[in-house]
TORSE-172545 format. One record per residue (C-alpha): residue number from 1; x, y, z. Coordinates in pm, whole numbers. Example, Ala and Ser with C-alpha at 12.3 -4.5 7.8 and 13.67 -1.06 7.14 Angstrom:
residues 2
    nr        u        v        w
     1     1230     -450      780
     2     1367     -106      714
This chain:
residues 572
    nr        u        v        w
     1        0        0        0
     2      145      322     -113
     3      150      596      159
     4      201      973       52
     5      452     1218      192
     6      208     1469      254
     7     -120     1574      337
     8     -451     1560       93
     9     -607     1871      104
    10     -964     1772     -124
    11    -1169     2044     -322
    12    -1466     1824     -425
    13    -1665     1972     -683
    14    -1962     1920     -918
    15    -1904     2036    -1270
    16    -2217     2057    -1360
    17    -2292     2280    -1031
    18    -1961     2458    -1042
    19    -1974     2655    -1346
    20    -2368     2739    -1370
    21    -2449     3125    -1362
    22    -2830     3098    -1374
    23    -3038     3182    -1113
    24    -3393     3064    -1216
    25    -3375     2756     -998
    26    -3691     2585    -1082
    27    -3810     2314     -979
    28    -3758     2028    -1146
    29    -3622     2246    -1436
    30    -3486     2149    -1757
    31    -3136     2214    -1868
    32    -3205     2486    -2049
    33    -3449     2691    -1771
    34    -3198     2590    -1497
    35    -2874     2627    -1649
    36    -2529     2413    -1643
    37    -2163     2398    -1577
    38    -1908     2315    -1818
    39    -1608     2143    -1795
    40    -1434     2451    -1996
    41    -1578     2709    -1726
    42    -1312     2588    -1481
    43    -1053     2771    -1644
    44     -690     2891    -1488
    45     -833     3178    -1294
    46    -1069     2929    -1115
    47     -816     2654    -1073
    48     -573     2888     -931
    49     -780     3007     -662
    50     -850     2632     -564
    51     -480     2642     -550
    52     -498     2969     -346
    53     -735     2783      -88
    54     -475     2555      -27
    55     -591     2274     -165
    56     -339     1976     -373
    57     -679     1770     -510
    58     -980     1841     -701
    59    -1205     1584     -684
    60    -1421     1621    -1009
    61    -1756     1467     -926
    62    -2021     1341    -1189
    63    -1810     1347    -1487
    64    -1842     1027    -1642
    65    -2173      971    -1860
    66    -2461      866    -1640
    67    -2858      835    -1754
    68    -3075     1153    -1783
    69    -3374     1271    -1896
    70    -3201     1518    -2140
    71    -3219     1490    -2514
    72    -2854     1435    -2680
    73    -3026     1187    -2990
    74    -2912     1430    -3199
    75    -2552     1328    -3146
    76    -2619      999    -3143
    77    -2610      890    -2776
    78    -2946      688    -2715
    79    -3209      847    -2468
    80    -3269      741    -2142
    81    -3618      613    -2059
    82    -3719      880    -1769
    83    -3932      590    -1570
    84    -3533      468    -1437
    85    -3400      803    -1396
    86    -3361     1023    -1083
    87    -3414     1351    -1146
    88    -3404     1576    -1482
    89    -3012     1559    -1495
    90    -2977     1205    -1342
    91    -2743     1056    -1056
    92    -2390     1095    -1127
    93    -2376      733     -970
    94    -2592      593    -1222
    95    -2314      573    -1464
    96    -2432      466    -1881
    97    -2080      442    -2022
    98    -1791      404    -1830
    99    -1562      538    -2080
   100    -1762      850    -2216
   101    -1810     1131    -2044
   102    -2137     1332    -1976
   103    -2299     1553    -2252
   104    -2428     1799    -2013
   105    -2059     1900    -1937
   106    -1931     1979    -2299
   107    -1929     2258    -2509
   108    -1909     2076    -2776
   109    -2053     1773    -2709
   110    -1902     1546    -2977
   111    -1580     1745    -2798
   112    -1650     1587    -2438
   113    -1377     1384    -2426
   114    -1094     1602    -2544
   115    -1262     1877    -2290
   116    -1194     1667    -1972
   117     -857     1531    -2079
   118     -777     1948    -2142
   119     -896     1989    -1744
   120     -701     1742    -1663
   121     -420     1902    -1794
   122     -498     2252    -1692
   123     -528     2093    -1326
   124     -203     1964    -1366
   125      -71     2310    -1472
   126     -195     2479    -1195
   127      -47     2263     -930
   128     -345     2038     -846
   129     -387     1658     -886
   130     -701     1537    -1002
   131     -965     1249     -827
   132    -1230     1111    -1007
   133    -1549      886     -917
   134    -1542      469     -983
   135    -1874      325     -895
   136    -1803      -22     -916
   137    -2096     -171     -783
   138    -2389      -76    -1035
   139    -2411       86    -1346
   140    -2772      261    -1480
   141    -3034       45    -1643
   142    -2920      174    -2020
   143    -2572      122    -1952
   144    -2430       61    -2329
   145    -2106      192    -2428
   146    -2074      357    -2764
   147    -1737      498    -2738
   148    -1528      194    -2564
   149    -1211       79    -2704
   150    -1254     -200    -3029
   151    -1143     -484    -2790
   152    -1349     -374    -2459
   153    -1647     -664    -2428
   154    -1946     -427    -2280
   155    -2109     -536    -1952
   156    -2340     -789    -1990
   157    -2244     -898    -2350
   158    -2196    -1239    -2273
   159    -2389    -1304    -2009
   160    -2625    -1639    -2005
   161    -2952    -1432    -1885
   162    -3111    -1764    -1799
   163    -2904    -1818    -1470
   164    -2976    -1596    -1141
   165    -2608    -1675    -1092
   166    -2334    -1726    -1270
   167    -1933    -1609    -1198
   168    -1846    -1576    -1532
   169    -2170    -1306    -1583
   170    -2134     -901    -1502
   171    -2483     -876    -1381
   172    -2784    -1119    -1144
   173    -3068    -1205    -1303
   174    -3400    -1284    -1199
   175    -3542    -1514    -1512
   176    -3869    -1557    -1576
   177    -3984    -1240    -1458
   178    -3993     -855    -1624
   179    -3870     -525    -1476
   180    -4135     -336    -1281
   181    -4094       36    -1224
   182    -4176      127     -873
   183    -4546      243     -820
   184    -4581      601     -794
   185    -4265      771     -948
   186    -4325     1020    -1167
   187    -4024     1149    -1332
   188    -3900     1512    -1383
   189    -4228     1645    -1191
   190    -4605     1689    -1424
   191    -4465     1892    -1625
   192    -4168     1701    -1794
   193    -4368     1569    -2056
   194    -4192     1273    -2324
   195    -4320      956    -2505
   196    -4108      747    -2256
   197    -4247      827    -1980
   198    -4475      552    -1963
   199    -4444      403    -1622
   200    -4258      106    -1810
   201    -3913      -45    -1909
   202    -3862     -296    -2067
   203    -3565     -530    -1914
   204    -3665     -920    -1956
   205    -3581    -1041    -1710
   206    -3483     -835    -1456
   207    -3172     -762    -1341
   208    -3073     -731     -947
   209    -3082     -387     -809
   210    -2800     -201     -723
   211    -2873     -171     -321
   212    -2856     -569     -318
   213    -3257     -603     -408
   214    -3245     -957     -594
   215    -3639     -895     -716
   216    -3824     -780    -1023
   217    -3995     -533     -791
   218    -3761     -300     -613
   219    -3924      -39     -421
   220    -3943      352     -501
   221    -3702      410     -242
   222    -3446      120     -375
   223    -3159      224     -631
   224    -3445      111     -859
   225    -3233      299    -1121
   226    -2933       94    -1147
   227    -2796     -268    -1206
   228    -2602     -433     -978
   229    -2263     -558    -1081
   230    -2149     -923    -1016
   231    -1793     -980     -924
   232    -1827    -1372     -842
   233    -2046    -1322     -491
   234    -2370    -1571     -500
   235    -2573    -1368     -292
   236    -2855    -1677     -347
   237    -2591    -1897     -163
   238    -2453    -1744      147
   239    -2274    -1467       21
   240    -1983    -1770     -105
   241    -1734    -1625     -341
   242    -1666    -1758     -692
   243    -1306    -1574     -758
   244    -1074    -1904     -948
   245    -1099    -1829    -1232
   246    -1089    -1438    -1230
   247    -1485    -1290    -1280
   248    -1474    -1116    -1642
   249    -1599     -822    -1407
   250    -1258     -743    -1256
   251    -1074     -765    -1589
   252    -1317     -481    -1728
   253    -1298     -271    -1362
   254     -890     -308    -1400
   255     -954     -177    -1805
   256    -1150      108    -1697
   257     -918      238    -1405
   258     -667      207    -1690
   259     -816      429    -1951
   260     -893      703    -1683
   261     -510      647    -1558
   262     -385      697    -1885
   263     -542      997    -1903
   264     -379     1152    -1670
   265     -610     1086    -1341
   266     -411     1082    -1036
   267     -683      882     -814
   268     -990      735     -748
   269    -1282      808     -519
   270    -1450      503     -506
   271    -1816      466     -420
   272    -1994      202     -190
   273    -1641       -2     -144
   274    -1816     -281      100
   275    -2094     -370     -199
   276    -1768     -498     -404
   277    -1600     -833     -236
   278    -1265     -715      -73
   279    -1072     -999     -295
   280    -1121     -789     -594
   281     -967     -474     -414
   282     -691     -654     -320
   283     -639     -767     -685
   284     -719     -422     -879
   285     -544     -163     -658
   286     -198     -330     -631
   287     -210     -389    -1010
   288     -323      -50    -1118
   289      -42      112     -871
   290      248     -136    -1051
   291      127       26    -1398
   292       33      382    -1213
   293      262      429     -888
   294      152      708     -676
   295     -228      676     -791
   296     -452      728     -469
   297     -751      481     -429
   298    -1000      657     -118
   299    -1305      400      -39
   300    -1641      564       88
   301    -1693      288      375
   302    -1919      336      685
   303    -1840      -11      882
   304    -1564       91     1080
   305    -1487     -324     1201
   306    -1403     -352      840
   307    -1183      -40      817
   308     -853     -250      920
   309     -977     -490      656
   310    -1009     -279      355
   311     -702      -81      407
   312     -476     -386      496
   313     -627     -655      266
   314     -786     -417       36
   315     -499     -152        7
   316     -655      151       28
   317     -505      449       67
   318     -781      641      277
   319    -1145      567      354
   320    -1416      784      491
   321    -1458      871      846
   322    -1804      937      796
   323    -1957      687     1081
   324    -1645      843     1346
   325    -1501     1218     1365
   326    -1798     1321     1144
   327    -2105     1221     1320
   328    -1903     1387     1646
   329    -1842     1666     1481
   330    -2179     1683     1356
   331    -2332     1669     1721
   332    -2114     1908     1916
   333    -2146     2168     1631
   334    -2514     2138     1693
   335    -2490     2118     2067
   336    -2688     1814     2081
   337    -2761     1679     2470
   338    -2482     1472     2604
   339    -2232     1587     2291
   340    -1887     1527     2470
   341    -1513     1554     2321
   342    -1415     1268     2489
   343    -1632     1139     2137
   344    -1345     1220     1924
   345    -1082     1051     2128
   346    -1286      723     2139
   347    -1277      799     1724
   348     -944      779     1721
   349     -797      532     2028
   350    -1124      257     1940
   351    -1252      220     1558
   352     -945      387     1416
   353     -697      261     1622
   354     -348      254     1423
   355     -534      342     1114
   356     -589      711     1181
   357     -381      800      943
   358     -627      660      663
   359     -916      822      749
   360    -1062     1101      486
   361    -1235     1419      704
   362    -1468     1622      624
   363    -1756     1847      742
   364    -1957     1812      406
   365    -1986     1631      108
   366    -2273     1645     -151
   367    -2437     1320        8
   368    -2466     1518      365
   369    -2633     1810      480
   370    -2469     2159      432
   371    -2363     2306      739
   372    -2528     2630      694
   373    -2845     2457      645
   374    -3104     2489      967
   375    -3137     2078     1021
   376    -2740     2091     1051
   377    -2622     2449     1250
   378    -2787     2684     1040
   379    -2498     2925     1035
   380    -2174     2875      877
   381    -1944     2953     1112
   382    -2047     2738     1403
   383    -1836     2480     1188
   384    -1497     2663     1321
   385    -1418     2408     1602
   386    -1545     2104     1426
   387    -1318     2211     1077
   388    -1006     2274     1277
   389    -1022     1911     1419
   390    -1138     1811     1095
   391     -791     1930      915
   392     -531     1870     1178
   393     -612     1577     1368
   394     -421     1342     1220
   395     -199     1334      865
   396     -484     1187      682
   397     -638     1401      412
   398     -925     1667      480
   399    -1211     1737      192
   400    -1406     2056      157
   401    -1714     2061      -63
   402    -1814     2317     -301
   403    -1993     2632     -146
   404    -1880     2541      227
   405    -1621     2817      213
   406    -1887     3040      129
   407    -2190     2939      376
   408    -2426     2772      116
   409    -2749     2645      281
   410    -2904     2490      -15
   411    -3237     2603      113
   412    -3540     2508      -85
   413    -3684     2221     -272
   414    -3473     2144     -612
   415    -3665     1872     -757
   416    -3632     1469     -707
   417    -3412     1606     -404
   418    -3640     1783     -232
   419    -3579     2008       69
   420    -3328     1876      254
   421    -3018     2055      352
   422    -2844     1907       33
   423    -2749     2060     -306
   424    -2906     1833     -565
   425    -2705     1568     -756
   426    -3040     1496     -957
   427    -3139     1799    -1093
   428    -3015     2110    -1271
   429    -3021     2403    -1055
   430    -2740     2677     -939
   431    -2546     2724     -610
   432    -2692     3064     -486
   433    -2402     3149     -246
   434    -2115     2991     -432
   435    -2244     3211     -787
   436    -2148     3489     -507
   437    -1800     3410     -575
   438    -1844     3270     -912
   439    -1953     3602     -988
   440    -2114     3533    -1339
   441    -1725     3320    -1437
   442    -1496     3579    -1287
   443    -1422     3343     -975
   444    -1354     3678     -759
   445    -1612     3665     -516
   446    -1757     4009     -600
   447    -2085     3971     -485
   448    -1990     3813     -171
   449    -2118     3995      165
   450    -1833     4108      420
   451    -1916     3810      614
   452    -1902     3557      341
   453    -1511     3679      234
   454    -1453     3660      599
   455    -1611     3273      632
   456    -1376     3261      287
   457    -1068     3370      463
   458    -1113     3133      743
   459    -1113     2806      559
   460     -826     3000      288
   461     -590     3046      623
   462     -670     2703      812
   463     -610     2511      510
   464     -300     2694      391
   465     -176     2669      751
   466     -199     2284      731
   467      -36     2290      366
   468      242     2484      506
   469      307     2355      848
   470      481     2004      886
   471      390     1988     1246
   472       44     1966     1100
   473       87     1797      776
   474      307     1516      876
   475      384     1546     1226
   476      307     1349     1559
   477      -33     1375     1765
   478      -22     1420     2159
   479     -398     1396     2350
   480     -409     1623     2629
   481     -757     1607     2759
   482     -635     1383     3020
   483     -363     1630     3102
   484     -609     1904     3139
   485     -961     1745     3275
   486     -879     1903     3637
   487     -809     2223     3544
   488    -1011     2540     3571
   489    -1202     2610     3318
   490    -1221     2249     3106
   491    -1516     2103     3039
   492    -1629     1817     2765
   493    -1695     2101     2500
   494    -1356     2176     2467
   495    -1043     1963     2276
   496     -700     1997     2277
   497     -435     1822     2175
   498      -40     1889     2009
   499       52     1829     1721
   500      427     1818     1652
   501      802     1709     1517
   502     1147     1808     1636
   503     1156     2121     1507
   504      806     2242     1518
   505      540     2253     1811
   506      116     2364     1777
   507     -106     2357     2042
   508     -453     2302     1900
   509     -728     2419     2118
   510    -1086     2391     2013
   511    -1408     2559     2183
   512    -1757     2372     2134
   513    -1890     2597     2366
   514    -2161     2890     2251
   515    -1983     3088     2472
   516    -1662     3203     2594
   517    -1386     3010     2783
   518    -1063     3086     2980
   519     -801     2802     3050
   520     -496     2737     3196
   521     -299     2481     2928
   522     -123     2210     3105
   523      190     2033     2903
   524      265     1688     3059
   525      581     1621     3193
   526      658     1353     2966
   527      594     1615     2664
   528      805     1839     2795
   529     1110     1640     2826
   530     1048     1444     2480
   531     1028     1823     2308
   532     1298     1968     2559
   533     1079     2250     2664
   534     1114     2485     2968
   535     1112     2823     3076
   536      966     3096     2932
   537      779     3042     2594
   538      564     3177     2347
   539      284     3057     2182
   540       96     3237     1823
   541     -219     3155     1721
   542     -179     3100     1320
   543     -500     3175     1250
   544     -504     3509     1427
   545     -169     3615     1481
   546     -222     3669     1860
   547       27     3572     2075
   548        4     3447     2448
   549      279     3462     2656
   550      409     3177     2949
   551      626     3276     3235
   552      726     2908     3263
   553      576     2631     3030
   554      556     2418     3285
   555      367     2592     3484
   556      131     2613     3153
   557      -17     2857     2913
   558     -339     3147     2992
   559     -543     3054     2654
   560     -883     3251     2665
   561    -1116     3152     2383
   562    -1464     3226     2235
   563    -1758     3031     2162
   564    -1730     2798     1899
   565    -1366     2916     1788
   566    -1009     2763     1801
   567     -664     2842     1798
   568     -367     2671     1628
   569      -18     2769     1876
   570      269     2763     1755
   571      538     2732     2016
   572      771     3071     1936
C-alpha cells in the first residue's frame, strides 16, 4: 500500500454545479431553464484560486456519462427512458458508459472527451492533482457503451440471462420475470412531458438492483435505477465467493481504471467499497499502482470493524470517516444533549486505532447536509471548532465541498431532491451562495457579503496553515484532555491536543462551547522532556496572529477563547 509524503487537502466539486451562472432555480427544471456547468468554465483563474485555498486535489464529481432525462439523440447517444431516472439531470452514480463522459458538461458535445482530458491538464498546470469517481458496484439500467475501445467486451455482452447466478456473468438475473418500475414515481415532476415516460421499461428479465434487491420489484425508495454488478459473490448462496478463475468483471474494472489512468487521473474516489467483495480490491489496486505508482484509491466505507480490513487486505489508501469524527463533529457543532469531546478521542484510540492516518475528514460532502443549512447548524461559522479538528487531527487528508467556504445552505426544494439541507445531484439548478463568488465566471467573489469573504478567509488560512506547516501535515499527535480534565475552566466542549516534530510545536485548542472560555494549558511532563521545553515560551495563534505569553511552560499557558472558535499555537 502506497502511503504519501504529505497531506490531501480535497476540493470536491460538481461540474455541472460549479460553473452554472443561472439563477432561475426551478423546480424540477430542464437544462435549459436551470442552467449548467461546463467542464471549460473551470478555467486557470478558477483553478488557481483552488490552488490559493490551499488545496493539492480536485475531486471532479459526476463526470463520467450517467442516464438523464435530457435529449442528446441528436448526437447519437441513445435516450434514457425517464421511468429509471432520478431527477431531470440524473445521478452521477448511475453511470451509462464508463468510458464516455457526460454531454451535459461539454461545449461541444461530440468534444466531451478532449474537454476533460484538457482539465485534466490545466489541473495539472496549476499545481493540483485530479480524483475522479469509480462506482463499481452498479451501473444505470441503459448502460451501453458507444465509445469503448474495439477490444473492450461491454457489460453484460456475454452473459447467459437464464441463470440468477453465474461467476463468469457481469450482472444477477432474476429469469422468468420482467422489470417493474416502482409504483408512484413520476419522473422530472407533471410537467416534464416525453413519449417514454410511460411508467414502463422494458428489461426481460430483470436484473438485481443495485442496493442488493435480488427482485423484479424493487421499491421507489431502492436504487431502482441501477444494475447491480457481479464480481463472483452468489448472494442466493450465502454470500460464497466464486473468484478461481478471475470474474470477467474485474478484468473490465482493472480496463476502466486504466483508460482514466492513462489519461492523466491521479486517483480514485470510489463509491460504496463494502458492496464490491474485498478480494477484488486486493487484486485491482496493487495492479493498477504497478502500472500507475503514486495513484490514490480513497473508499467511501461506513463499517468501521471492516476499516482495518479494507485498508490492509484491500490496500486503500484512505477511507471515509463518515460513521467516526464526522457524526461527532456533527453533534457538538449542533450542541446536541450529552455531545462530549471525549467522542473524538474514542474515534481515534477505538474504531481507528493505528489506522488514523487513513481516514478522509470532512464536514460536508454532496451526500450530507450543508452546514449552513437549519437541520445541521444553520450558520456557517459554528463549523470553526469542528473544521479545525477536521484538518489537523491526524496526517490523513481533509475534503471541503463546493460552497462550504462560502456558507451555502441549499435552502429550498430542487426537484427529485427535495428540501433537505443538500445541493441536488439529480437535478439542474445553481449554487446561490457559491455564484457569489463565481460572480457570473470571474471566480472573484464580488458579490460576496463582508461576512461571506470573511467565512472565505477562514477556511483560505486554516487550510494553507496545514499545507504549510509540517507539524500539522506530517507530524506526531499528543492527546491532552487527560492532562487538562482538572483544570479550571475544562469542560467536555472543549479539545486539545499537540501536534508536533522536532523542530516544530502547535497547540490546538478547540471551543464547542456557545460561549466564551478561559483556560490554563497544562503540558505533561513527559511532553516536555520528549520536546525539551522549559522556561519561558511563546505561543501564536496562526490563524489570528495573537500571541500568548508563558512565564514558565511548565507551569502552563493562559489561553482565553470564544464560543465555537479555536486556535492553532505555535510554540515561538
Amino acid at each position: 500500500m502506497d502511503t504519501t509524503d504529505h497531506k490531501l487537502i480535497i476540493y470536491q466539486l460538481l461540474p455541472r454545479l460549479f460553473g452554472n451562472t443561472q439563477t432561475l432555480n426551478k423546480i424540477n427544471g430542464s437544462i435549459e431553464e436551470n442552467g449548467v456547468g461546463k467542464l471549460n468554465d473551470i478555467n486557470d483563474k478558477a483553478l488557481q484560486e483552488i490552488r490559493g485555498m490551499g488545496f493539492t486535489h480536485v475531486w471532479y464529481t459526476g463526470v463520467i456519462e450517467h442516464a438523464t432525462m435530457t435529449d442528446y439523440s441528436a448526437f447519437g447517444i441513445a435516450n434514457d427512458d425517464p421511468d429509471i431516472v432520478k431527477g431531470r439531470a440524473g445521478s452521477p452514480y448511475a453511470i451509462k458508459d464508463y468510458y464516455d463522459i457526460a454531454s451535459d458538461l461539454a461545449v461541444d458535445v461530440n468534444n466531451r472527451i478532449s474537454e476533460y482530458e484538457a482539465l485534466i491538464q490545466r489541473t495539472h498546470s496549476n499545481g493540483l492533482k485530479v480524483l475522479m469517481d469509480l462506482v463499481p458496484n452498479h451501473v444505470a439500467r441503459t448502460y451501453a457503451s458507444d465509445v469503448k475501445p474495439a477490444d473492450v467486451r461491454d457489460f453484460g455482452q456475454d452473459d447467459d440471462t437464464g441463470k440468477a447466478f453465474d461467476a463468469a456473468n457481469d450482472f444477477y438475473y432474476i429469469p422468468g420475470q420482467s422489470f417493474v418500475v416502482p409504483a408512484g414515481y413520476n419522473p422530472g415532476g407533471d410537467e416534464f412531458i416525453s413519449p417514454l415516460k410511460d411508467g414502463r421499461f422494458d428489461e426481460n428479465p430483470a436484473k438485481a438492483t443495485g442496493n442488493d434487491v435480488f427482485s423484479a420489484t424493487p421499491s421507489i425508495n431502492d436504487w431502482f435505477e441501477t444494475m447491480k454488478l457481479n464480481y463472483g459473490v452468489d448472494y442466493m448462496d450465502n454470500r460464497y465467493g466464486h473468484f478461481n478463475p478471475i470474474p470477467p468483471l474485474w478484468n473490465k474494472i482493472y480496463d476502466i481504471l486504466t483508460y482514466w489512468s492513462k489519461k492523466g487521473v491521479d486517483g480514485f474516489r470510489c463509491d460504496m467499497v463494502e458492496m464490491v467483495p474485498i478480494e477484488f480490491w486486493a487484486w485491482v489496486i496493487p495492479k493498477l499502482k504497478e502500472a500507475y505508482p503514486g495513484t490514490v484509491f480513497i473508499g467511501e466505507a461506513y463499517d468501521k470493524n471492516k476499516y482495518n480490513d479494507y485498508i490492509f487486505k484491500g490496500h486503500f489508501d484512505y477511507l471515509y470517516d463518515k460513521v467516526g469524527l464526522y457524526d461527532v463533529i456533527k453533534r457538538l457543532t449542533r450542541n446536541e444533549y450529552g455531545a462530549s469531546t471525549w467522542e473524538i478521542n474514542s474515534v481515534w484510540n477505538h474504531h481507528c486505532w493505528d489506522i488514523d492516518q487513513h481516514m478522509l475528514r470532512f464536514m460536508e460532502n454532496h451526500d450530507e447536509q450543508r452546514i449552513a443549512c437549519n437541520d445541521f447548524a444553520g450558520n456557517p461559522w459554528l463549523a470553526v471548532p469542528g473544521m479545525i479538528v477536521t484538518a489537523t487531527l491526524n496526517t490523513g487528508p481533509v475534503m471541503i465541498y463546493s460552497g462550504q467556504e462560502v456558507g451555502e445552505p441549499a435552502n429550498g426544494n430542487q426537484g427529485f431532491s427535495g428540501n433537505d439541507g443538500r445541493t441536488s445531484i439529480f437535478d439542474y439548478c445553481g449554487v446561490p451562495e457559491h455564484q457569489k463568488w463565481l460572480n457570473n465566471g470571474a471566480f472573484d467573489g464580488g458579490r460576496l457579503s463582508d461576512d461571506q469573504k470573511k467565512l472565505r478567509g477562514f477556511y483560505q488560512t486554516l487550510l494553507n496553515t496545514v499545507n504549510n506547516n509540517d507539524a500539522l501535515k506530517s507530524g506526531s499527535f499528543y492527546e491532552l484532555m487527560m492532562a487538562n480534565e482538572h483544570q479550571p475552566g475544562f469542560d467536555q466542549l472543549l479539545y486539545i491536543y499537540m501536534r508536533y516534530t522536532d523542530k516544530q510545536q502547535i497547540l490546538v485548542i478547540t471551543n464547542f462551547n456557545h460561549d466564551y472560555r478561559r483556560i490554563r494549558i497544562k503540558l505533561p511532563d513527559d511532553l516536555l522532556a520528549k520536546l525539551t521545553l522549559a522556561g519561558k515560551k511563546q505561543f501564536k495563534d496562526l490563524l489570528s496572529a495573537t500571541q500568548f505569553d508563558t512565564g514558565n511552560v511548565q507551569d502552563g499557558v493562559d489561553i482565553e477563547l470564544q464560543g465555537m472558535s479555536g486556535m492553532l499555537l505555535e510554540l515561538i
